[in-house]
C-alpha positions as CSV (number, residue, x, y, z in Angstrom):
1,X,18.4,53.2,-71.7
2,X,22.3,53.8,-71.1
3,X,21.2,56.9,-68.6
4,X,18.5,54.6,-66.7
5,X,21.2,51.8,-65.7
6,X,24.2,54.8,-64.7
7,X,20.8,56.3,-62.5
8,X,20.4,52.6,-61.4
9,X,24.0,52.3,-60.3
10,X,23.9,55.6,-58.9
11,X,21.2,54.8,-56.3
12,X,22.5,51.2,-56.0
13,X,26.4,52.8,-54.6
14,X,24.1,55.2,-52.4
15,X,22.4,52.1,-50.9
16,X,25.9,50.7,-50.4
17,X,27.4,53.6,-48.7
18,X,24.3,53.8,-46.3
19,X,24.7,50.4,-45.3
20,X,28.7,50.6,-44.8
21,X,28.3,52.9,-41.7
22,X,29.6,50.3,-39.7
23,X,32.5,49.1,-42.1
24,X,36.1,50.9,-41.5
25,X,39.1,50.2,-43.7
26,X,42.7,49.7,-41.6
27,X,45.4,47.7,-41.7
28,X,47.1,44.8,-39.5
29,X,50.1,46.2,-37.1
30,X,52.8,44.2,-35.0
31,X,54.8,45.5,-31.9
32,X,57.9,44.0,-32.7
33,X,60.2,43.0,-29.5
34,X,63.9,43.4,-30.3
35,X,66.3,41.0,-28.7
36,X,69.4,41.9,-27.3
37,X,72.0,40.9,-25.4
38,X,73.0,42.9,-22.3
39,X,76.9,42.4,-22.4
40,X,78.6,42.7,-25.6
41,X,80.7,39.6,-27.2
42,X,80.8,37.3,-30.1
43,X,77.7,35.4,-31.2
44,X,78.2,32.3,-30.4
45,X,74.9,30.3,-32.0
46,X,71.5,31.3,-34.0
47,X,69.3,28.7,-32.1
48,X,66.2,30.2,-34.3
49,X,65.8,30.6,-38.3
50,X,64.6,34.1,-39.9
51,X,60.5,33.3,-40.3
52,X,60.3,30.1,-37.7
53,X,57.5,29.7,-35.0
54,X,59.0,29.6,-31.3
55,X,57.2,29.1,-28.6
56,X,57.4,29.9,-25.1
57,X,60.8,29.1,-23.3
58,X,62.6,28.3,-26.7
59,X,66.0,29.6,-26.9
60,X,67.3,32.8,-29.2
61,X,70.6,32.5,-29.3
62,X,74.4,32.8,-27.3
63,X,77.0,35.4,-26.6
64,X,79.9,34.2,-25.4
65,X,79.1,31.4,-23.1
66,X,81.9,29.7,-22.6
67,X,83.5,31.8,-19.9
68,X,79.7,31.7,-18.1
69,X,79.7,28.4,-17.8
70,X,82.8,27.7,-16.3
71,X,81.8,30.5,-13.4
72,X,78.5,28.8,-13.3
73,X,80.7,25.1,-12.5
74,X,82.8,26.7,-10.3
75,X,80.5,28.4,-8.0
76,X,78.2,25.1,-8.3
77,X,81.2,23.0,-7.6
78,X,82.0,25.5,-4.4
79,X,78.5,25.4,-3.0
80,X,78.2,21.3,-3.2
81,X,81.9,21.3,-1.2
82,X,80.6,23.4,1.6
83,X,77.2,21.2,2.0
84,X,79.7,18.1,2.0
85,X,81.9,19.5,4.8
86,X,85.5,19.1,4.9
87,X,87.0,16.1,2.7
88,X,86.4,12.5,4.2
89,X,90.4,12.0,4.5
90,X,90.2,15.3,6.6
91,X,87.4,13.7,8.7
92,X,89.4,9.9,9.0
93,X,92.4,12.2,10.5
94,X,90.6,14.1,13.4
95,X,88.6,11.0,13.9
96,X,91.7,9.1,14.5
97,X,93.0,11.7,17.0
98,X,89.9,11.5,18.9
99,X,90.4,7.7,19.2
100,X,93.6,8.2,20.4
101,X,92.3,10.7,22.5
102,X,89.8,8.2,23.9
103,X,92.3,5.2,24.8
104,X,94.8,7.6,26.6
105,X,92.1,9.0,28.7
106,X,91.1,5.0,29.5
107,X,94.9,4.3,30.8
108,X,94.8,7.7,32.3
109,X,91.4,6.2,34.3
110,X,92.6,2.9,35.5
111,X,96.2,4.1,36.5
112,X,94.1,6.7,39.0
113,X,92.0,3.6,40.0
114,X,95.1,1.4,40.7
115,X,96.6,4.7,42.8
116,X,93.5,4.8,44.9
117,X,94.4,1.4,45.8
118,X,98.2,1.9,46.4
119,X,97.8,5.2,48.4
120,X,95.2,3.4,51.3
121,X,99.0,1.4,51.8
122,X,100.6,3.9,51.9
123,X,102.4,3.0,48.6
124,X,102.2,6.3,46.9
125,X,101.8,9.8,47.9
126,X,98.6,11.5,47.5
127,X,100.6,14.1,44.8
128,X,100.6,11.3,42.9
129,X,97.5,10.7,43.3
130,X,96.6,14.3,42.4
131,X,98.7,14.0,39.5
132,X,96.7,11.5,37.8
133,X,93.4,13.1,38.6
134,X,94.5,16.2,37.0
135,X,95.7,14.1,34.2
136,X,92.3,12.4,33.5
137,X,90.4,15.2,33.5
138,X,92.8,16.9,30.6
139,X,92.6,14.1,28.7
140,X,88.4,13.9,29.0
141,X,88.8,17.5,28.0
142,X,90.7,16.5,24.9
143,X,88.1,14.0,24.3
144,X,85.5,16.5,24.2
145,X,87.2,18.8,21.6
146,X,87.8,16.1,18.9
147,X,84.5,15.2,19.8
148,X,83.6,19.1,18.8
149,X,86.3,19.0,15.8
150,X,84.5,16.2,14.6
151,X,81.1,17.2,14.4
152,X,81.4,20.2,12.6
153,X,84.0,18.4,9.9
154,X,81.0,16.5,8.9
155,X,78.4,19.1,9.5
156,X,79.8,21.3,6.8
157,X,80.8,24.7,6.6
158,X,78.7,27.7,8.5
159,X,74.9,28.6,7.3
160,X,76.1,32.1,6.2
161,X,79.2,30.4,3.6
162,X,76.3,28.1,2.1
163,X,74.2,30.9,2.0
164,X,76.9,33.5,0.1
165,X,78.0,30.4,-2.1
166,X,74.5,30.5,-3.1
167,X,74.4,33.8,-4.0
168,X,76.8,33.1,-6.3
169,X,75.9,30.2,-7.7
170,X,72.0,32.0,-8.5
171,X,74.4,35.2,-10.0
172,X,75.9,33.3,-12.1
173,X,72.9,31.1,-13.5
174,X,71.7,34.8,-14.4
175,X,74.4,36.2,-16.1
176,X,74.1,32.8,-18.1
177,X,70.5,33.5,-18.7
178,X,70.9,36.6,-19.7
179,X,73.9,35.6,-22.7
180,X,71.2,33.0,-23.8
181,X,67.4,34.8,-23.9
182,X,64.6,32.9,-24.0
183,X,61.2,33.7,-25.9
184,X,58.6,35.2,-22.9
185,X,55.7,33.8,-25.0
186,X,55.0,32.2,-28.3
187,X,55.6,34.5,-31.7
188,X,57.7,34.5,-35.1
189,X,61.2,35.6,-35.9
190,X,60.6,38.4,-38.2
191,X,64.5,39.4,-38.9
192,X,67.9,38.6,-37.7
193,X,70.3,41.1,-38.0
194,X,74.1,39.1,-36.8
195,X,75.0,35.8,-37.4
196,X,77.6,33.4,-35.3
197,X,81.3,34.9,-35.5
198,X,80.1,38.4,-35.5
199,X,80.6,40.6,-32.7
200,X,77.7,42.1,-30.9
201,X,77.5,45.6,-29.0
202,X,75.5,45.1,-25.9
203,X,71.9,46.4,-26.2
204,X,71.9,45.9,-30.3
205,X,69.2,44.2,-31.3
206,X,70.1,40.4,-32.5
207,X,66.4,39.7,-34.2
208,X,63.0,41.5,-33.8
209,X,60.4,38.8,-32.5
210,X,56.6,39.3,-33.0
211,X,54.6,37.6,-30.6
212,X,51.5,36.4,-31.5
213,X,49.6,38.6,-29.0
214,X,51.1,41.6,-30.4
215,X,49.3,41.1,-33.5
216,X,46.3,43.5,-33.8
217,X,44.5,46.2,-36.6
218,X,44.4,49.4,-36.7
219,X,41.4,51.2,-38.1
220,X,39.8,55.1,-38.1
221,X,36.7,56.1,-36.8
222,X,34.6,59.0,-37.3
223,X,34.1,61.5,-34.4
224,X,30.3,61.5,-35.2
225,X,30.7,57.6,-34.8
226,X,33.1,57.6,-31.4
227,X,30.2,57.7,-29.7
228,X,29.0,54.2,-30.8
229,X,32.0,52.6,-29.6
230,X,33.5,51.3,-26.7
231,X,36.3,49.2,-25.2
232,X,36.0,45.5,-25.4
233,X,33.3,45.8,-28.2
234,X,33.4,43.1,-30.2
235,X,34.5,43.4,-34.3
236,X,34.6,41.4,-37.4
237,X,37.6,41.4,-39.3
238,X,37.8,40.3,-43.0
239,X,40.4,40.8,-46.1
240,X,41.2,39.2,-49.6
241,X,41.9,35.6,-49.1
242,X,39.5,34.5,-46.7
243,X,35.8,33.0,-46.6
244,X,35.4,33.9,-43.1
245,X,35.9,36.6,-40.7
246,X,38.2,36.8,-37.5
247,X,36.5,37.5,-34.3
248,X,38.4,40.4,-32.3
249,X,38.0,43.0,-29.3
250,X,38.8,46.6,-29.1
251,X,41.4,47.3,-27.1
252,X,42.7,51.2,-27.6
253,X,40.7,54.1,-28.4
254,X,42.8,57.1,-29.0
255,X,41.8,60.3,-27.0
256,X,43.6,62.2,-29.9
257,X,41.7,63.3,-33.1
258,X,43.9,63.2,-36.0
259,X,42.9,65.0,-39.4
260,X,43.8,62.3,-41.9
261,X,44.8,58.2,-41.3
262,X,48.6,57.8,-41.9
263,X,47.2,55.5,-45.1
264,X,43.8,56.9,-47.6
265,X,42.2,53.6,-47.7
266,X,39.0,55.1,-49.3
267,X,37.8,58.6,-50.5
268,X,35.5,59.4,-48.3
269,X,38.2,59.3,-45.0
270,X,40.0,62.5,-46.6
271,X,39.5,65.6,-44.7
272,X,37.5,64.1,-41.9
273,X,38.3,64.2,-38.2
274,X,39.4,61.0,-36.8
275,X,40.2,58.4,-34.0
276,X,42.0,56.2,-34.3
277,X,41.0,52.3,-32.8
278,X,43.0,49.1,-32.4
279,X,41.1,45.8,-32.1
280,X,42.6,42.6,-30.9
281,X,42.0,39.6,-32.3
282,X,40.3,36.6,-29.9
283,X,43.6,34.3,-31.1
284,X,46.3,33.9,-33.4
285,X,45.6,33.5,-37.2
286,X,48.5,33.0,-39.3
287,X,46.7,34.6,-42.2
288,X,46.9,38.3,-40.4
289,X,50.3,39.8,-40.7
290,X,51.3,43.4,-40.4
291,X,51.0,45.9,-43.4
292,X,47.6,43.6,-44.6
293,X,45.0,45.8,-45.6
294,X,41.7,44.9,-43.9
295,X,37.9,45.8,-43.6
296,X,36.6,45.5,-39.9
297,X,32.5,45.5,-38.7
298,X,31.3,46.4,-35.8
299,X,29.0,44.2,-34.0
300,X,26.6,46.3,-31.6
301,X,26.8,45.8,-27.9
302,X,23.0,45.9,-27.9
């Protein structure tokens, strides 16, 4: 009886193993992104906790910012003064000279007038007369230059200054940009290795961030089963834990065989030649974190 139910089992493990042809064992893998600052200088502020969800846009943390930011009001503060011109009490004064400007050139005017009248008598000589003409027309010249003076003191200063100003201004919004990085997409903070006071070499990692779009699995196919797969060929993925499976793609076949999977999983993968093959999965699941173990299926593209 005891040699009929290990037969049993026998042909019952054989039926298993013919039906697991499209089963692999792998594992879940992250591409960690390692933030780092590109100047070095003293951390200023964490903004983020070791573990915590950021999304897209959220801020990482400071290096010395304080500097930064006064460059970044400065050159602000210079661009605003050269849209504004020169300063109104500069503008009341050259106004003021023009107006000036203006009355003299009316005396000038009628004092000409009156010599018209006074030289048909004989009452003044016609260099007088020539004297005042010249005299108007200087002072209408005068007139015309504050009036030049004037306009440009309230048009502001030339397009190329507002234009290098602005330079500056976008240089140093970048330089501040870069002292405080920003998450690209959404992810998790897996590690942070400074904290505020420390000093930070430029190009050291601060934390490693794992976005959730670098979340995939890793799995070992056959080269007698290569053949049967393809890019974009949709898999199941399932582990301990869960009721239900996680729909993902594949993304990257390997065009390298390798002899043995960095990890024995299962018996039957020793010795064999293999690819290796990373899926993606259709969206994020909390649940599936790097080092799990996993099973994945293939579904057929048929």
């Amino acid at each position: 009886m005891r040699q009929c139910f290990l037969v049993c089992v026998f042909f019952l493990l054989i039926a298993c193993d013919s039906k697991k042809q499209d089963r692999f064992d792998g594992y879940a893998e992250g591409e960690f992104v390692y933030v780092a600052p590109t100047t070095s200088g003293v951390l200023e502020k964490l903004y983020v906790k070791k573990g915590q969800e950021v999304l897209s846009g959220e801020k990482f943390f400071a290096i010395e910012t304080i500097n930064l930011l006064a460059m970044r009001d400065l050159a602000l503060s210079k661009y605003n003064n050269l849209l504004k011109g020169k300063r109104s009490e500069e503008v009341n004064v050259i106004a003021k000279q023009k107006e000036q400007a203006e009355a003299n050139l009316a005396n000038a005017k009628r004092s000409y007038e009156r010599c018209q009248e006074l030289i048909k008598i004989h009452a003044v000589s016609q260099s007088d007369l020539d004297e005042k003409a010249t005299l108007c027309k200087s002072l209408e010249a005068k007139v015309q230059e504050l009036s030049s003076v004037l306009s440009v003191a309230r048009m502001g200063a030339r397009s190329d200054e507002i234009r290098a100003a602005d330079q500056e201004v976008i240089q140093a919004n970048n330089n501040l940009a870069k002292a405080i990085p920003k998450a690209l997409q959404s992810g998790r903070v897996e590690d942070i290795y400074y904290h505020p006071g420390e000093f930070v070499v430029a190009g050291s990692p601060v934390i490693s961030f794992l976005p959730f779009n670098n979340i995939k699995v890793r799995f070992f196919v056959p080269q007698k089963m290569l053949p049967e797969i393809s890019l974009n060929q949709k898999v199941r993925i399932v582990f301990d834990g869960i009721d239900s499976f996680i729909e993902a793609e594949i993304t990257f076949i390997s065009p390298r065989a390798e002899f043995t999977p960095p990890m024995i999983y299962s018996a039957e993968s020793q010795k064999k030649l293999v690819f290796m093959v990373e899926a993606s999965p259709k969206k994020f699941d909390e649940r599936l974190r790097p080092g799990l173990p996993v099973s994945i299926f293939l579904v057929s593209n048929k």
